[in-house]
C-alpha positions in Angstrom: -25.1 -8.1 4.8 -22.1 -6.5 3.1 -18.2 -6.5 4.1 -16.1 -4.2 2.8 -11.9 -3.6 3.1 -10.6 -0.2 2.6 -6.6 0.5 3.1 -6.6 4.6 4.3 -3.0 4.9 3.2 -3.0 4.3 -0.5 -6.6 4.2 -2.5 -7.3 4.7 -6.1 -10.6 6.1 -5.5 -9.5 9.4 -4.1 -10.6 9.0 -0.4 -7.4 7.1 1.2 -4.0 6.3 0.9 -0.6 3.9 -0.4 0.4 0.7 -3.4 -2.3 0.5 -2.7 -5.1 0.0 -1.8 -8.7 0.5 -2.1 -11.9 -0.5 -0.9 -13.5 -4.1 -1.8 -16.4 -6.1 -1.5 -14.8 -8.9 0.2 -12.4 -8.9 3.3 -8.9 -9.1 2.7 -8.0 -12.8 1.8 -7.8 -14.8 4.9 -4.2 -16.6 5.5 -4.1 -20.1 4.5 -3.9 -21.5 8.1 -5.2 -19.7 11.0 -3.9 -21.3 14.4 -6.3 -21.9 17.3 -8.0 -18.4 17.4 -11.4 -20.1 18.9 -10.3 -18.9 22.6 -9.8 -15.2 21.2 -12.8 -15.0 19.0 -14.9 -16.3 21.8 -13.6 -13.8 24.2 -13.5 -11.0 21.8 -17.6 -11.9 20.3 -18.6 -12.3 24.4 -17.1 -8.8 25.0 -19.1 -7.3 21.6 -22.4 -8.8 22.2 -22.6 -6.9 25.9 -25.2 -4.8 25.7 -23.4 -1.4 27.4 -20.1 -2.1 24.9 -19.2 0.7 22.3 -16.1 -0.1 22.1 -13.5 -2.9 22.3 -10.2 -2.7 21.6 -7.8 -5.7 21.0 -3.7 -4.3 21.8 -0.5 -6.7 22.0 2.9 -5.7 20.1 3.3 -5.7 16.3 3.2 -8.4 14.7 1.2 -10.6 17.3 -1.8 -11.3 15.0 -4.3 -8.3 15.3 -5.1 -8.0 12.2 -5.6 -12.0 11.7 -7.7 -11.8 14.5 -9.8 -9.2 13.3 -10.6 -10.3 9.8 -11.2 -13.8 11.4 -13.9 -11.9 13.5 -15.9 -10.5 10.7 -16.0 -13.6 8.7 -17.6 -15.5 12.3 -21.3 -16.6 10.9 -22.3 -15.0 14.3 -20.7 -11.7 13.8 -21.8 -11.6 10.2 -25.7 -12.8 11.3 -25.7 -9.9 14.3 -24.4 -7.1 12.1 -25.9 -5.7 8.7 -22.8 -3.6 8.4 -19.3 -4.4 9.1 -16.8 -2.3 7.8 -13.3 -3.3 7.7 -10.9 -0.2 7.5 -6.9 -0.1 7.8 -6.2 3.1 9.5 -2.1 2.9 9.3 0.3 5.8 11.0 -0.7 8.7 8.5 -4.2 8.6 7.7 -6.1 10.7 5.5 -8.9 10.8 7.9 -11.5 12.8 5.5 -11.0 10.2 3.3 -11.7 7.4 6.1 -14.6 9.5 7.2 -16.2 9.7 3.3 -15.8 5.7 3.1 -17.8 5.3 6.3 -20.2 6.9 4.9 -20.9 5.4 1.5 -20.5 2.1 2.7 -23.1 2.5 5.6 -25.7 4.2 4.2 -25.2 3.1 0.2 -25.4 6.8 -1.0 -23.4 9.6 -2.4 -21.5 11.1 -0.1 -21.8 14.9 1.3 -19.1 17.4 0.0 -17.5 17.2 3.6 -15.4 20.4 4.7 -13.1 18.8 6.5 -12.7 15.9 8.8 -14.4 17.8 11.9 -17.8 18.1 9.2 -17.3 15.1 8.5 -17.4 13.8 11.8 -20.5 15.8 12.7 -22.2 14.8 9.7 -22.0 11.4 10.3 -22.7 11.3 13.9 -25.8 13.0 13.0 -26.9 11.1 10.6 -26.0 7.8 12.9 -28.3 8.8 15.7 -30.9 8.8 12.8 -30.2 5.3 11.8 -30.7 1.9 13.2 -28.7 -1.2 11.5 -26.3 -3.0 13.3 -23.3 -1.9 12.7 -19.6 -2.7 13.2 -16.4 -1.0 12.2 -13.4 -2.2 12.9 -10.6 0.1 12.9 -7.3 -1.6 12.6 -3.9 -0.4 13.3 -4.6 2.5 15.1 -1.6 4.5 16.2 -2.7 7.7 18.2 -5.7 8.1 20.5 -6.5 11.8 18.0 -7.2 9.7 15.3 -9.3 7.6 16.6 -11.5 10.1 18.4 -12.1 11.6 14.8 -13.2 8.0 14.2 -15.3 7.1 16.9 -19.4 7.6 17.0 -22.1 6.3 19.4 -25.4 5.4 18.0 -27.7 3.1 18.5 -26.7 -0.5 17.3 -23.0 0.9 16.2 -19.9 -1.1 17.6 -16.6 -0.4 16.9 -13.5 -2.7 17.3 -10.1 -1.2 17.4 -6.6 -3.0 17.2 -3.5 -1.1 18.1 -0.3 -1.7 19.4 -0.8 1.1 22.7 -3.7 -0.2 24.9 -3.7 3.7 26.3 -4.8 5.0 22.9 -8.0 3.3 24.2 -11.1 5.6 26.2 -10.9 4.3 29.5 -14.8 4.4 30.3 -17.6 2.7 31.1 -18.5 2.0 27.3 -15.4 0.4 26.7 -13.5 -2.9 26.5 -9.9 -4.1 26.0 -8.6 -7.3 25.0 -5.0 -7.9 25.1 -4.4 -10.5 22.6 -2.0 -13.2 24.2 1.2 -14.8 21.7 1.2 -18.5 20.9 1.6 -21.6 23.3 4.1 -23.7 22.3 1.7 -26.0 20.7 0.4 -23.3 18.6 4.0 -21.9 17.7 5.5 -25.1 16.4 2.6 -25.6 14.3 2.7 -22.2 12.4 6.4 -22.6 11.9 5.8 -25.8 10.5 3.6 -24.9 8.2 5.5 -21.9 7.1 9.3 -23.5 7.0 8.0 -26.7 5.4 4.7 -26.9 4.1 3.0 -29.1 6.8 2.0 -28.3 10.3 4.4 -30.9 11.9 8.3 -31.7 11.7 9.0 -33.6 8.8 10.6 -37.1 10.0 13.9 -36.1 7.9 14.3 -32.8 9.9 16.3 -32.1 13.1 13.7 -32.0 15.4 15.9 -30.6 18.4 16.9 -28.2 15.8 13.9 -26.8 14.5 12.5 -26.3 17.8 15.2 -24.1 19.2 15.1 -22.6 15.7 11.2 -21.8 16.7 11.4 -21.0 20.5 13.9 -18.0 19.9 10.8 -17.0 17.9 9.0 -16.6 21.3 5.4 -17.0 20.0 5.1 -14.1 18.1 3.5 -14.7 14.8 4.9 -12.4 12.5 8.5 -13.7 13.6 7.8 -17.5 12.9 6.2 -16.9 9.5 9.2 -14.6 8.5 11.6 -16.8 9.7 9.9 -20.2 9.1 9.5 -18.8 5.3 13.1 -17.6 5.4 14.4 -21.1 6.3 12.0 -22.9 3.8 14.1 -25.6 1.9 17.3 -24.3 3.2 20.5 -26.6 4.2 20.8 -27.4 7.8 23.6 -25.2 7.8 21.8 -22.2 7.2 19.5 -23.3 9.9 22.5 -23.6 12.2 23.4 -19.7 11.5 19.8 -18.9 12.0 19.8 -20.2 15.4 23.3 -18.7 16.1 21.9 -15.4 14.9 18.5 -15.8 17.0 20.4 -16.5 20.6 21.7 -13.3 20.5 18.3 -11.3 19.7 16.7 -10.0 23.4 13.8 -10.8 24.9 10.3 -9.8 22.9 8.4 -9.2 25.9 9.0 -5.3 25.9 6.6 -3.3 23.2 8.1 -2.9 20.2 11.6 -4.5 21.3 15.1 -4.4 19.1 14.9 -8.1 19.9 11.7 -8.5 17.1 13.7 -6.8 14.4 17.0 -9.0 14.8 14.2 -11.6 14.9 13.3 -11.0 11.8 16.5 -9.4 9.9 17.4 -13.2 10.1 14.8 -13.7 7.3 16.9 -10.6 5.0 20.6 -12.8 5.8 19.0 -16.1 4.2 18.6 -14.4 1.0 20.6 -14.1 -1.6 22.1 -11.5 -4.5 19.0 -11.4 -5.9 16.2 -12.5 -3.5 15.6 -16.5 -2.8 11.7 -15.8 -3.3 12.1 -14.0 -6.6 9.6 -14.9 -9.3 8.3 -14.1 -12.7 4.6 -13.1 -13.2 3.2 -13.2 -16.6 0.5 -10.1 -17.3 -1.3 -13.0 -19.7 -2.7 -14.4 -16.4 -3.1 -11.4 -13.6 -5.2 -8.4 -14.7 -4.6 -7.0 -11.6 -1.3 -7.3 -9.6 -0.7 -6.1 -5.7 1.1 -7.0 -2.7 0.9 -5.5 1.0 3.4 -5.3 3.9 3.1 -5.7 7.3 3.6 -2.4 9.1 6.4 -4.7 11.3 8.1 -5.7 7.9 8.3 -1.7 7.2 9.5 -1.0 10.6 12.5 -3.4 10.1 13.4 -1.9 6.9 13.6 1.7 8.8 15.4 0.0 12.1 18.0 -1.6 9.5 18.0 2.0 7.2 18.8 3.8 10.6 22.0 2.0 11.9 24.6 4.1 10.0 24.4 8.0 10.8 21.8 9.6 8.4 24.8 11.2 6.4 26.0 8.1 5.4 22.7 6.1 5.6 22.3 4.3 2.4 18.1 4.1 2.4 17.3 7.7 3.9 13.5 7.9 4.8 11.1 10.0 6.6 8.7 7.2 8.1 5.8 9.4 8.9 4.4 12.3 8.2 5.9 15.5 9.1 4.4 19.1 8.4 7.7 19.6 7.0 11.5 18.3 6.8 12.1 16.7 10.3 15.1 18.9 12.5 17.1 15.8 12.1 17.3 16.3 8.4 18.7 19.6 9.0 21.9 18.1 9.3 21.4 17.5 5.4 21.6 20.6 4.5 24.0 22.0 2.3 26.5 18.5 2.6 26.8 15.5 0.4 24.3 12.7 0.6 25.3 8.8 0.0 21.8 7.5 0.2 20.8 5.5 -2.9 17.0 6.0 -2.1 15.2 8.6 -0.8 11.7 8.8 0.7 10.2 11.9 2.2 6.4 12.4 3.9 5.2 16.2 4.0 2.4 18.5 4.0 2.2 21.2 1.9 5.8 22.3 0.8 6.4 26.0 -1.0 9.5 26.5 -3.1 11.8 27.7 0.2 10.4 24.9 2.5 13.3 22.7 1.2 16.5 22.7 2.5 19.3 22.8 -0.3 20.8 19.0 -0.4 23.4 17.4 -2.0 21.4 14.2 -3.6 23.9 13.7 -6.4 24.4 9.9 -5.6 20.4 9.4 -4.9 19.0 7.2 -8.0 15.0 6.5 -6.1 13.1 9.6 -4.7 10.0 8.9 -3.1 7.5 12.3 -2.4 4.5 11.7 -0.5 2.5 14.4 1.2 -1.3 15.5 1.9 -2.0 19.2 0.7 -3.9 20.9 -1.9 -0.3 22.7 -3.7 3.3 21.2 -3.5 6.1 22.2 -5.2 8.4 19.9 -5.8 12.0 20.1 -4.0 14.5 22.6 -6.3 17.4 20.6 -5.3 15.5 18.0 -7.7 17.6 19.2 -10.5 20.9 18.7 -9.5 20.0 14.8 -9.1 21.9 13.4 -12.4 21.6 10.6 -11.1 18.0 9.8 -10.2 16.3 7.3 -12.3 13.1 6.5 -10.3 10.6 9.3 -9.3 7.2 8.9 -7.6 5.0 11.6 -6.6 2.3 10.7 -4.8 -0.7 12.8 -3.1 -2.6 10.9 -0.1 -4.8 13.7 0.2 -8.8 13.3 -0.7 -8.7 15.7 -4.0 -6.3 16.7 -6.4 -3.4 19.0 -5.5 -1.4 21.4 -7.8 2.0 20.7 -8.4 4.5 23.0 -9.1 8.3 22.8 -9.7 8.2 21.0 -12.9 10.7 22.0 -14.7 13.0 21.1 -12.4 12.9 17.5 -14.6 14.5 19.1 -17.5 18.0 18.3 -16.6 17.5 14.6 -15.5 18.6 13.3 -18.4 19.0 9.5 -16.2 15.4 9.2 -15.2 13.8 6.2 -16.6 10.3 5.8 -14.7 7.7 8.1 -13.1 4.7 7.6 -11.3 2.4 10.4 -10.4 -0.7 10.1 -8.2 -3.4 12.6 -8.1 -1.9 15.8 -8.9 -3.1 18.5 -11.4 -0.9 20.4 -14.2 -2.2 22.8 -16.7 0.4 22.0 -18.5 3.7 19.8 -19.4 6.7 21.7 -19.7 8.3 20.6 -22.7 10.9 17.8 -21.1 12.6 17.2 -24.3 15.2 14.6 -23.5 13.7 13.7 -20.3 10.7 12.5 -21.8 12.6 10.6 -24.5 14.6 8.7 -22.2 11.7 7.6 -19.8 10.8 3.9 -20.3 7.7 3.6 -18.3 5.6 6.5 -16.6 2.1 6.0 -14.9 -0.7 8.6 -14.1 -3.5 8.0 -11.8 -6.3 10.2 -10.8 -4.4 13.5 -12.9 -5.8 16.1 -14.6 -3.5 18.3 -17.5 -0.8 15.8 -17.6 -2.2 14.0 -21.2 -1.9 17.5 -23.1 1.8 16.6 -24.2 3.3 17.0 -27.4 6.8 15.3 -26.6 6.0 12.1 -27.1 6.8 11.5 -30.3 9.8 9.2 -31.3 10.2 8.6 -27.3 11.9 5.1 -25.7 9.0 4.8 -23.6 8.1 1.4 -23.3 5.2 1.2 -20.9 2.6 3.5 -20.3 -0.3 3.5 -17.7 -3.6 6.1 -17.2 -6.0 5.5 -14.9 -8.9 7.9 -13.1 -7.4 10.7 -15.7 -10.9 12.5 -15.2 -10.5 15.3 -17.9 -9.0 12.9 -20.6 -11.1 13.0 -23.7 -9.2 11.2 -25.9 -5.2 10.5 -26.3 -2.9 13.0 -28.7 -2.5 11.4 -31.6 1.5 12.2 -31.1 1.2 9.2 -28.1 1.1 6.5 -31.1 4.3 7.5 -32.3 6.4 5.4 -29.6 7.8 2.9 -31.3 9.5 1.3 -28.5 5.7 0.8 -26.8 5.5 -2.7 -25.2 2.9 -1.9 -22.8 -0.3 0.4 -22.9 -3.0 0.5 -19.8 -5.9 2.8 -20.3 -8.7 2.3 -17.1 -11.3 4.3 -15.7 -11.0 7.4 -18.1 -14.7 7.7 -18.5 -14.7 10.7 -21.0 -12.5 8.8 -23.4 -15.1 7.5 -26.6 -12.2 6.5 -29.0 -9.0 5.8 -29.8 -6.5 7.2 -32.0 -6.6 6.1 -35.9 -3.1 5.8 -36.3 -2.8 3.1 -33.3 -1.5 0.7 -35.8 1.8 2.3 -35.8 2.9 1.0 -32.6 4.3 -2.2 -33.8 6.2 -3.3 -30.7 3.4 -3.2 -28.5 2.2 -6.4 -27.1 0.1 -6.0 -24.3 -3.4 -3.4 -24.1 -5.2 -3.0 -21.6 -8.7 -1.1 -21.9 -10.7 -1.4 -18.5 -13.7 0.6 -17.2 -14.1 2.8 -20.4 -18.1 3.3 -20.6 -17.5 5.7 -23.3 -15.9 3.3 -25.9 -17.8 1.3 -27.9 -15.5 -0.1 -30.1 -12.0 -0.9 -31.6 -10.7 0.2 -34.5 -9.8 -1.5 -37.9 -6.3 -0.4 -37.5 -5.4 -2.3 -34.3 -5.2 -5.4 -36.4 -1.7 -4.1 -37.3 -0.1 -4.6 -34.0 1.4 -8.0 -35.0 3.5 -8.3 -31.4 0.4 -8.0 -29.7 0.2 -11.1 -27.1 -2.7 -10.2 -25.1 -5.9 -7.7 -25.4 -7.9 -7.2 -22.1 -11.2 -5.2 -23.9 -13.0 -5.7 -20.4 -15.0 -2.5 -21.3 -16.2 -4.1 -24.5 -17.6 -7.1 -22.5 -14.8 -9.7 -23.5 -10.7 -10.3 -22.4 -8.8 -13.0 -24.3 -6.2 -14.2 -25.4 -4.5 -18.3 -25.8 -2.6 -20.0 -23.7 0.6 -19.3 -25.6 -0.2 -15.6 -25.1 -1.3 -15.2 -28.9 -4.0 -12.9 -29.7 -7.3 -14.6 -30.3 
């Protein structure tokens, strides 16, 4: 029996979306303390095991522990002896849907998946090939937003259950087949424990604490778990004054009874006033010891960040962001066009978009611009050039193939930009950046084609550079070893690539490499022996990653 994970909002594999995420052979990793969840399990595996169930679905408001309850589910020795299959699948506000449909697929019946047409032959497909099959299956869809996505998600076949979480119980078929849960928020009991654990390490009030103060502290948290982790965190090895303001801050929240209430986000926006300048939780992570780094959000954390983003008029907001995605610029942003922009960051979420899609905006101030979008062309937003300012740009395609981008040389003139990161686009060609490209210090491609063929590189300032899934990449211009500024090199998953450049010796400030799932190189060459800053070699390809403890080259 195999589990698998697969984020639809962010994957590197081509089939799904977002920072993130792909498919795994192991569920999510589980929290580090579950509260009592026997009562829900029990109720949700007595609702699954009926034999006329299809379908259950499991709703309460964000944040309430849906997703806990879910993985919890499919790691029960029960559900794991009953099904042969359970698939574990993160279907988020905008998902690519084809790509959902593909992973389905490969992961129930362990073969190369059909070239699909779109998602309604997908769907057909499958169902078809379903009715033909008999292993016990489960799938659980979680976060589910809209009752048309799930329908394009939904099958019936013999021995084939699917669980669905979601916030809107209505999304749900109402017939016969079907089942809904609504998952209830903590007892008191329950609530106090979680806190506890989160605020100060131990599920119980430390005997140096203010009890009376914690409690009240917890109880404006009003069971939901979301809210006491954030806060509880928030608070951890704070003075008792700042647990004083906490409280203060909590009284005036509203109830967090209605779906989706104001009164969760000033909830949690307590958590954002306990830090400070620079972040209470920040830390420093050493590549030596993490070959692979990540993080996830909960959708409620991302909602807050819009709630708080949306307070000032969106002229003046200072984080201006399209939440979900539109077909094209929302009406709203209309009010954009032609006028001057404050916002520091920008974050749009399209379909396709042609040249005179955009509307003309002032982004002078903008230093972060964020493009996602789904479509098989894009062209990049003309008012792009006018943003001197602008030092972060990521493009990103969610879609399930590679899309054609166009617009390029709308880069030439941003002179400011310091780090790109492109996502599964194609390029004949680079136009030649010039100054742009010198003044870059880190820029990532992943799943591009054309984007290697560059002749700009030499004597650039770029100080990290990342290529992974770059499917037509043969092997790397030899111009790309004359960066001397090079700290940082990442090459993964370019299967076409057999060796590396002779002259890879001249990049003497380099001090991390990274070569991962290269089937096609066999070996290093003599000349990497020069790199004498080089710290740490990860040669996973060649069989073998090492380095010493005090990050010295073995």
């Amino acid at each position: 029996m195999d589990i698998f994970n697969f984020k639809a909002v962010c994957s590197r594999t081509g089939k799904g979306e977002a920072y993130q995420y792909s498919f795994h052979n192991t569920l999510p990793v589980k929290s580090m303390f579950y509260v009592r969840l026997g009562k829900s399990i029990g109720d949700l595996k007595e609702l699954l095991f009926q034999s006329d169930a299809s379908i259950v679905g499991v709703h309460c408001m964000g944040g309430g522990g849906k997703t806990s309850l879910a993985l919890t589910l499919c790691d029960d020795p029960n559900i794991k002896g009953c099904f042969r299959n359970i698939v574990f699948i993160i279907v988020s506000q905008s998902p690519n849907l084809k790509g959902i449909l593909e992973t389905i697929w490969e992961k129930i019946f362990r073969r190369n998946v059909p070239e699909f047409q779109n998602v309604e032959d997908a769907h057909i497909q499958l169902q078809q090939r379903l009715l033909k099959q008999s292993k016990p299956t489960l799938v659980v869809l979680d976060d589910v937003w809209s009752r048309a996505n799930l329908e394009k998600l939904l099958f019936e076949a013999r021995e084939y259950k699917t669980l669905v979480t979601t916030r809107d119980g209505s999304i749900i078929p109402r017939n016969p087949y079907t089942r809904l849960y609504q998952l209830p928020l903590l007892n008191k009991e329950d609530a106090l424990s979680l806190f506890c654990l989160s605020a100060f390490g131990q599920t119980s009030i430390p005997s140096t604490t203010d009890a009376n103060l914690v409690i009240e502290v917890q109880e404006e948290c009003k069971g939901l778990p979301l809210a006491l982790k954030v806060v509880g965190s928030s608070l951890y090895g704070e003075p008792h004054v700042a647990w004083e303001n906490a409280k203060k801050i909590l009284s005036l929240g509203e109830s967090l009874s209605s779906y989706h209430s104001e009164g969760v986000f000033r909830c949690l926006e307590t958590s954002i006033d306990c830090l400070d300048d620079v972040g209470r939780t920040q830390a420093t992570i050493s590549y030596r010891c993490a070959p692979e780094l990540s993080f996830s959000q909960h959708d409620v954390m991302r909602d807050l960040a819009l709630y708080l983003g949306c307070q000032d008029s969106i002229v003046h907001r200072k984080r201006l962001l399209m939440p979900r995605k539109e077909h094209c610029l929302s009406e709203e942003w209309e009010l954009l066009r032609d006028r001057q922009v404050n916002a520091q960051i920008v974050s749009i979420h399209t379909g396709s978009m042609a040249e005179n899609d955009w509307y003309e905006m002032n982004l002078s101030k903008t230093e972060a611009l964020v493009l996602h979008f789904s479509a098989s062309e894009y062209f990049l937003p003309p008012f792009l050039k006018t943003m001197k300012k602008l030092k972060i740009l990521i493009v990103c395609n969610l879609g399930s193939e590679r899309s054609t981008i166009k617009g390029l040389d709308a880069l030439s003139s941003l002179t400011q930009l310091r780090s790109v990161l492109l996502e599964r686009l194609v390029a004949p060609t680079i136009p030649k950046q010039g100054k742009v490209i010198q003044n870059l210090d880190k820029l990532s491609l992943s799943l591009c084609e054309g984007f290697v063929k560059m002749s700009t590189f030499n004597d650039t300032n770029l100080q990290e550079f990342n290529l992974d899934h770059c499917s037509d990449l043969e092997e790397l211009p030899l111009a790309m070893c004359h960066m001397p500024s090079s700290q940082s090199w990442s090459l993964t998953n370019c299967h076409l690539v057999e060796k590396l450049p002779y002259n890879i010796g001249n990049m003497s400030f380099l001090r991390m490499f990274r070569l991962l799932a290269l089937p096609g190189l066999k070996e290093l060459l003599v000349s990497i022996g020069k790199l004498e800053q080089l710290e740490f070699l990860d040669k996973a390809s060649l069989g073998e990653t090492f380095c010493n403890p005090e990050g010295n080259l073995l």
